[in-house]
C-alpha positions in Angstrom: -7.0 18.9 -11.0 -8.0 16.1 -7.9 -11.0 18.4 -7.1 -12.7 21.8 -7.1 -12.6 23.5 -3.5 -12.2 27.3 -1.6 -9.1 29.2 -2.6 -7.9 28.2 0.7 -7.5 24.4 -0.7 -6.6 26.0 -4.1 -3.3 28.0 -1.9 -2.3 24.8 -0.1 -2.0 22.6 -3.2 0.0 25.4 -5.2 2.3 25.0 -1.9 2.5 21.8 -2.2 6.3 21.5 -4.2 7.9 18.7 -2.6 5.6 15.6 -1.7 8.1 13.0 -2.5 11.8 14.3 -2.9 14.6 12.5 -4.8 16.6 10.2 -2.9 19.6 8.6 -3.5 20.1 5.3 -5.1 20.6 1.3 -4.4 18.4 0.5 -7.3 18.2 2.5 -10.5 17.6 2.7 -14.1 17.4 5.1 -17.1 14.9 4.1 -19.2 15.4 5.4 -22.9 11.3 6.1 -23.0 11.9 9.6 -22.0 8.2 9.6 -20.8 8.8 6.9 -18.3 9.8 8.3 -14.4 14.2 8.8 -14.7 14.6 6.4 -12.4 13.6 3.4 -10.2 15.7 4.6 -7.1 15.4 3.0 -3.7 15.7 -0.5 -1.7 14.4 -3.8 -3.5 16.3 -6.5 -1.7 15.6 -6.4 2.2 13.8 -5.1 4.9 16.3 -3.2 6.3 17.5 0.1 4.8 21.3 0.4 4.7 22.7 2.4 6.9 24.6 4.2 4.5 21.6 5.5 3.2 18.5 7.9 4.6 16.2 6.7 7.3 13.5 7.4 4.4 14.9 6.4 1.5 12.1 4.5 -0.5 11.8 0.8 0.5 9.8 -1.3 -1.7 9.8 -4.4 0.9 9.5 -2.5 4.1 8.6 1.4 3.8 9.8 3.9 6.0 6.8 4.7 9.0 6.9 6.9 11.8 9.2 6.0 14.5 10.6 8.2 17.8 14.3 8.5 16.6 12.8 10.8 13.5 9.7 12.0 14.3 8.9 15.7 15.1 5.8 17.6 16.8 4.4 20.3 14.8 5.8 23.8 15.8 3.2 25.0 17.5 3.4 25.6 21.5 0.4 24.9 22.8 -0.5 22.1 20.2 -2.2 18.6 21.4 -2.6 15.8 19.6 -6.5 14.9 20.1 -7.1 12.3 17.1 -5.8 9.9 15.1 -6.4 8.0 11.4 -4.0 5.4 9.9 -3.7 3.7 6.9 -1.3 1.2 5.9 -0.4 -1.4 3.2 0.3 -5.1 4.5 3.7 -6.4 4.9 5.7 -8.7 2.8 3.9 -11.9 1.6 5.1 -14.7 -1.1 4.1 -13.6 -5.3 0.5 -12.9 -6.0 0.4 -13.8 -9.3 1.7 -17.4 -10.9 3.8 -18.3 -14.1 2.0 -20.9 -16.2 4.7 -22.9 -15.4 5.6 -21.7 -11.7 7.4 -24.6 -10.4 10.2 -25.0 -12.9 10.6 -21.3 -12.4 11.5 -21.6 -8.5 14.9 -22.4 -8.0 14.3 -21.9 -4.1 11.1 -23.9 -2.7 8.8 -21.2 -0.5 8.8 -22.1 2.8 6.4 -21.5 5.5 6.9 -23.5 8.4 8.1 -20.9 10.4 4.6 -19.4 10.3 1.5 -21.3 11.9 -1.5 -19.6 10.6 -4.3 -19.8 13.2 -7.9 -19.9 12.4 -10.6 -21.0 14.3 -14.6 -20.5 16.4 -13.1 -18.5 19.2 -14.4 -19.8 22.7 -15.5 -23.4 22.8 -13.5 -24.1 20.1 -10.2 -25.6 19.2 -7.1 -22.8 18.0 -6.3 -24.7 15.0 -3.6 -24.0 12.8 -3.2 -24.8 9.2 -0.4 -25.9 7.4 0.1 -26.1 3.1 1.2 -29.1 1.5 2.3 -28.8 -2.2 2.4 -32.6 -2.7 4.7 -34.0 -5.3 2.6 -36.3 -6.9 -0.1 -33.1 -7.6 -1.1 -33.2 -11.5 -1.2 -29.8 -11.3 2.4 -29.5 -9.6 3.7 -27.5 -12.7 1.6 -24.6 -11.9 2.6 -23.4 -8.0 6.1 -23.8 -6.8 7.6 -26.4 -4.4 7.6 -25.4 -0.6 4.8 -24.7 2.1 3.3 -21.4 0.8 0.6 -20.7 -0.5 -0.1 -18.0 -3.4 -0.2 -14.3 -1.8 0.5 -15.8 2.1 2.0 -13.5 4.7 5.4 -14.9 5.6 7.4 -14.9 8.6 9.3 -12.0 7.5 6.3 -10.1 6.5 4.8 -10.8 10.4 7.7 -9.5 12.1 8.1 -6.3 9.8 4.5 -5.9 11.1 5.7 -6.3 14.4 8.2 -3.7 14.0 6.1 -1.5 12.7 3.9 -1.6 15.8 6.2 -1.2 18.0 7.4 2.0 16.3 4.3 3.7 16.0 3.4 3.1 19.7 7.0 4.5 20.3 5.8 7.9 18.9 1.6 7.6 19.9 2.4 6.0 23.2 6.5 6.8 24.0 7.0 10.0 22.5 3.2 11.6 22.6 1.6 10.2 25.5 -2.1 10.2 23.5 -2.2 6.4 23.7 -1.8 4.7 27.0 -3.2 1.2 26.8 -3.6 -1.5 23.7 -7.6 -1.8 24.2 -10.9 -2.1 22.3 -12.3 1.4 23.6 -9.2 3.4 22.1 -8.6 1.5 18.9 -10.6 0.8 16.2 -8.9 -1.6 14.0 -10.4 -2.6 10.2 -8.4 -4.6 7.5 -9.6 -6.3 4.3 -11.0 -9.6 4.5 -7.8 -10.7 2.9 -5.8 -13.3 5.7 -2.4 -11.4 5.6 -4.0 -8.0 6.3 -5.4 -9.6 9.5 -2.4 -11.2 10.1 -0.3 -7.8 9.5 -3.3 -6.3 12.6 -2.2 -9.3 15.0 1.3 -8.5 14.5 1.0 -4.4 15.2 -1.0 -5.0 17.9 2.2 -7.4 19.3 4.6 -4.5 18.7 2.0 -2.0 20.2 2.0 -4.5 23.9 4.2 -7.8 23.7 1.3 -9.2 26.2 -1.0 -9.0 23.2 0.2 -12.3 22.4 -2.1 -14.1 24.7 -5.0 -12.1 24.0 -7.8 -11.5 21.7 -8.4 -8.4 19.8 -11.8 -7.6 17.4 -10.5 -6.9 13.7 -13.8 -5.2 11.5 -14.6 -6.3 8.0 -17.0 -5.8 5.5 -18.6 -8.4 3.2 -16.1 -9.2 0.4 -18.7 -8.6 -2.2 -19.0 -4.8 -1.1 -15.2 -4.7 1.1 -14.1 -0.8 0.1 -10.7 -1.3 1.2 -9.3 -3.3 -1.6 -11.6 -2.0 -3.0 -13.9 -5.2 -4.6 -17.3 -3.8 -4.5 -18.3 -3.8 -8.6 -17.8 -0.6 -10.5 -18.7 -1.1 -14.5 -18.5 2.4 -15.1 -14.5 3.0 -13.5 -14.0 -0.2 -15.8 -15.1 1.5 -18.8 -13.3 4.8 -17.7 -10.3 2.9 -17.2 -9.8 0.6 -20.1 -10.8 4.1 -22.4 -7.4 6.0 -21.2 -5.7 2.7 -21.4 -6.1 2.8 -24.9 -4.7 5.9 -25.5 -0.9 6.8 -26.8 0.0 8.4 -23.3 -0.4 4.7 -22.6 0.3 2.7 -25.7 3.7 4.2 -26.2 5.0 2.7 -23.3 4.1 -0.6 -23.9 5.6 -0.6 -27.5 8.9 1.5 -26.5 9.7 -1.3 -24.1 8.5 -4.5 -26.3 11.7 -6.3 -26.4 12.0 -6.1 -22.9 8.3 -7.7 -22.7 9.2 -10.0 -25.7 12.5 -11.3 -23.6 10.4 -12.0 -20.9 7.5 -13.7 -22.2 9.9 -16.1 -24.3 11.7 -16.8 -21.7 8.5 -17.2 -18.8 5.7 -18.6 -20.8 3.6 -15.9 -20.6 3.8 -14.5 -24.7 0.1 -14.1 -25.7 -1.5 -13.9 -22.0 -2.8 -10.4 -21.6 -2.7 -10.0 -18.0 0.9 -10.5 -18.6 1.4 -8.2 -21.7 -0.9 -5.6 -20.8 0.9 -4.1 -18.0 3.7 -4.6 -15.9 2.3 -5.6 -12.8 2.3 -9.2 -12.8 5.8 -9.3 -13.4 6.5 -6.4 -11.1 4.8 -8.9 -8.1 6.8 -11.4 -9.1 10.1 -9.9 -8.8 9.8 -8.1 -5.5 8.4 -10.6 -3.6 11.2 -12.8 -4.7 14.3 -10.4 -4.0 12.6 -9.1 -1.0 13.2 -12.6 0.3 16.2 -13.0 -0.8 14.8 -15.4 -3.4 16.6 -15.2 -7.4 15.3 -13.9 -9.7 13.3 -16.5 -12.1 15.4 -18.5 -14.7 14.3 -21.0 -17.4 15.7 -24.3 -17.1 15.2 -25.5 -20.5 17.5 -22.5 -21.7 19.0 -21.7 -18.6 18.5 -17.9 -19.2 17.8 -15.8 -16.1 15.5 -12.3 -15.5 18.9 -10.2 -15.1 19.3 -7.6 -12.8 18.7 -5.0 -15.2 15.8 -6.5 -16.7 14.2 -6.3 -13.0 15.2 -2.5 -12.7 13.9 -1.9 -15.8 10.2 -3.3 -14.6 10.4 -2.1 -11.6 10.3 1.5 -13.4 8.1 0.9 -15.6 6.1 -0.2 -12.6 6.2 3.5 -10.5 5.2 4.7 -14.0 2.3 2.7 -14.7 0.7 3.2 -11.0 1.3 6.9 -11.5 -0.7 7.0 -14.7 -3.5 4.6 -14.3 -4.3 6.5 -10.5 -3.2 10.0 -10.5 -1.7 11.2 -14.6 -4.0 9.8 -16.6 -7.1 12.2 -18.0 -9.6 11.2 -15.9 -7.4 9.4 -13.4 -9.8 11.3 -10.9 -12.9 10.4 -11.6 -11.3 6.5 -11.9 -10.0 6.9 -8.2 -13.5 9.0 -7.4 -15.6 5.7 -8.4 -13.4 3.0 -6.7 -12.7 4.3 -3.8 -15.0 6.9 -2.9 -16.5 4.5 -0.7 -13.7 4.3 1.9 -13.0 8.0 1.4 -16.5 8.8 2.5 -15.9 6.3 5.6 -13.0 8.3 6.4 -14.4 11.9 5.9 -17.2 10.7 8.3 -14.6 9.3 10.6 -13.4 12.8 10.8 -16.7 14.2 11.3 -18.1 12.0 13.9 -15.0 13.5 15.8 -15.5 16.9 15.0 -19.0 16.8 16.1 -18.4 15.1 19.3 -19.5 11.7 18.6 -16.1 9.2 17.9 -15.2 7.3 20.4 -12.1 6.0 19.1 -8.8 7.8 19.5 -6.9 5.6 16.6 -8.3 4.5 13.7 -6.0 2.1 12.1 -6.9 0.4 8.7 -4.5 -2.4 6.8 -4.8 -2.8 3.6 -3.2 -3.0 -0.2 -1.2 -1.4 -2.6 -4.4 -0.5 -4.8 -6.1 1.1 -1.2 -2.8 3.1 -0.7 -2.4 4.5 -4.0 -5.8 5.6 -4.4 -5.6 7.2 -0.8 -2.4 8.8 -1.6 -3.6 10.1 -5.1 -6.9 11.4 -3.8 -5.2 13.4 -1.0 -2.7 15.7 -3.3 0.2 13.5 -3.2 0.9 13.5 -6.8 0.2 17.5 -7.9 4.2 17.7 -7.4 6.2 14.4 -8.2 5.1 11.7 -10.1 3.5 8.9 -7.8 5.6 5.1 -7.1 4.1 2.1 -6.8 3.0 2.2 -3.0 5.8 0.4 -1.2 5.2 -3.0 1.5 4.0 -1.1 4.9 3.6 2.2 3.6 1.8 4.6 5.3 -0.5 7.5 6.0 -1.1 9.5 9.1 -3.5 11.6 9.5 -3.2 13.5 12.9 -5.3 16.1 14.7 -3.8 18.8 16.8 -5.5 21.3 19.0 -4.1 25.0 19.3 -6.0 27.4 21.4 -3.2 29.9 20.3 -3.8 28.9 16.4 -7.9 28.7 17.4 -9.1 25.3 16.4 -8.4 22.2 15.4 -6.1 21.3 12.3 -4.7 18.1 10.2 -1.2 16.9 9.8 -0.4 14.4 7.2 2.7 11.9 7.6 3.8 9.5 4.2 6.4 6.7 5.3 6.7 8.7 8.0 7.2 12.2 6.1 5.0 15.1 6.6 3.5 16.2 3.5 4.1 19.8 3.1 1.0 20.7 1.5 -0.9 18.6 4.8 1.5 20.0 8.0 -1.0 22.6 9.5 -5.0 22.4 7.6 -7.9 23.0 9.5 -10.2 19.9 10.6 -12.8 21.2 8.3 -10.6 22.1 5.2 -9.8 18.1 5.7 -13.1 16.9 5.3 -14.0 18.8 2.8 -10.7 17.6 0.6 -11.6 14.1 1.4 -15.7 14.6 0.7 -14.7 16.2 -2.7 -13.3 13.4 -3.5 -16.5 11.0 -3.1 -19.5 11.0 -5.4 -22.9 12.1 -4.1 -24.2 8.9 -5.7 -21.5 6.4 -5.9 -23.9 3.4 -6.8 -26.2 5.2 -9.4 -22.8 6.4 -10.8 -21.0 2.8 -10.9 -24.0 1.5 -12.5 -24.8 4.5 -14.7 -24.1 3.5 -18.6 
């Protein structure tokens, strides 16, 4: 399974029967590739959930988090929340990957003005701003769309998402809680990748956390973007090789040759027939979709043959997408030791995160990381998530929280998981050191010698 622990472990992942539960659809799709997930089901098309459906219905462009309206103490008397750790994904941003020919495949030019992205030497120097130009008479014009966006940029609606989203969780750690009283350096520790939109998703929490925030300065930790765990980006040969070995397998072939005519339509008609970051998964095209009908953008068309991506065609990816993530990070044999070698890093940062606080020594009360889809579904995967329902592609702004409560009546300290703002049955009520040693068993005792090992 994800690891080898005490029977106590072993009894709480048994229990663990409903980490994700069906929920009903605005989106969905039967795929005839019976080993495929049933359904894409959930919200691809805006930020706001319909009201017609569940608070936490899945949202791929703005997951559901913890907010005061829905949120609920653990029911235990005497408990007090003492700690806090928080990941999240970053908010929406414009597509991450290009068509060969991305401009004539734009029918709607990205724009960006409504965002000024600061960057600058801090005292003593000037708070620049910069803005993109995609000029017209560019010889490379064909390849990036028309507009003032550049490739994987934060956009206004991703920063006030973010904004949102900071404001809710303060209305539960700060409203509804009372364990945070102030937006302030000695409280919260805040780390993001070195990515600019995960730093741009911080500044805009920390604005929904304290509107005053605004006018002031906030420290944002990084690590070196050759070694950055987060993403993560620090070199692995040996999860490469592990990887690529149960990508070549029929569990994984199948699905790529059941579906072929859907790739073949859409390499015909998007110039990407032959590339193999293209025909080797759905990913690329899965970017590419969302971040266009998240903002309301159409779906690409060819203007030579004036055929369009349908609707359909989009659902069908977007399936194909949940299954893909779910196999490559949490089905797949040796899915584990994949996760174990990429990420291990961050999980051993967060094990010691909890340990520091068990032993006295933290002091932070939040811990609050941003960053990707590939950091949340490795998190997510690592902790349990996907013993009882198939894992989906991590959505915009999804989340983790991991809470400590004190009981004197219950003697000791325990965890409590939330996911988009859900507890996660298996993680409502575990002991501070049963955590820790669920999240150290997932991180090799040599995770260099073993990256590097042949």
């Amino acid at each position: 399974m994800f690891w080898s622990s005490t029977l106590v472990l072993s009894a709480l992942w048994s229990a663990h029967t409903a980490a994700q539960t069906q929920r009903p659809s605005v989106i969905g799709v039967i795929l005839t590739n019976q080993t495929l997930l049933a359904s894409a089901t959930g919200v691809y098309n805006t930020s706001q959930t319909p009201s017609n459906l569940p608070w936490n219905t899945y949202n791929y462009c703005n997951a559901p988090h913890v907010n005061a309206e829905h949120y609920t103490v653990p029911e235990i008397k005497d408990a007090k929340l003492v700690y806090l750790n928080t990941v999240i994904r970053h908010h929406k941003r414009t597509p991450d990957n290009l068509y060969p020919e991305e401009n004539s495949l734009n029918a709607i030019p990205w724009d960006c003005t409504d965002f000024e992205q600061f960057s600058y030497g801090g005292p003593g120097a000037a708070q620049v701003f910069h803005n993109t130009d995609i000029p017209a008479w560019h010889p490379f014009l064909s390849t990036i769309w028309n507009g003032t966006c550049d490739e994987g940029q934060l956009t206004r609606g991703g920063l006030e998402d973010a904004v949102t989203h900071g404001k809710d969780f303060w209305s539960v750690y700060s409203g509804k809680i009372g364990f945070l009283n102030s937006v302030n350096e000695k409280d919260i520790f805040l780390r993001t990748s070195v990515e600019t939109r995960t730093m741009q998703v911080a500044s805009g929490l920390l604005v929904g956390m304290d509107k005053s925030m605004a006018t002031k300065t906030f420290p944002v930790t990084t690590q070196p973007s050759p070694i950055d765990s987060i993403p993560p980006n620090y070199p692995c040969n040996k999860a490469s090789d592990v990887r690529n070995a149960y990508q070549s397998v029929p569990a994984w072939n199948d699905h790529l040759e059941q579906n072929i005519d859907l790739q073949n339509k859409l390499g015909e008609m998007l110039g990407t027939t032959g590339l193999s970051a293209w025909t080797s998964w759905y990913d690329h095209f899965f970017d590419t979709f969302t971040s266009r009908t998240c903002h309301g953008h159409p779906l690409p068309c060819n203007t030579t043959t004036g055929e369009c991506v349908s609707d359909q065609d989009a659902r069908t990816v977007f399936s194909i997408g949940d299954f893909e993530y779910n196999y490559i990070w949490s089905n797949a044999e040796n899915a584990t030791t994949y996760n174990q070698l990429t990420f291990g890093v961050f999980l051993q940062e967060l094990a010691m995160n909890f340990q520091l606080f068990r032993d006295g020594g933290e002091s932070y009360k939040l811990r609050f990381y941003v960053g990707h889809d590939g950091s949340m579904i490795r998190l997510i995967s690592a902790l349990g998530l996907g013993a009882a329902a198939p894992l989906r592609w991590p959505s915009l702004g999804s989340e983790l929280v991991m809470e400590v409560w004190e009981s004197k009546s219950q003697g000791g300290r325990f965890v409590r998981v939330l996911h988009d703002g859900t507890e996660v049955p298996a993680l409502k009520w575990v002991s501070l050191d049963s955590f820790i040693e669920l999240v150290m068993s997932q991180v090799p005792a040599d995770v260099f010698a073993e990256c590097n090992s042949a």
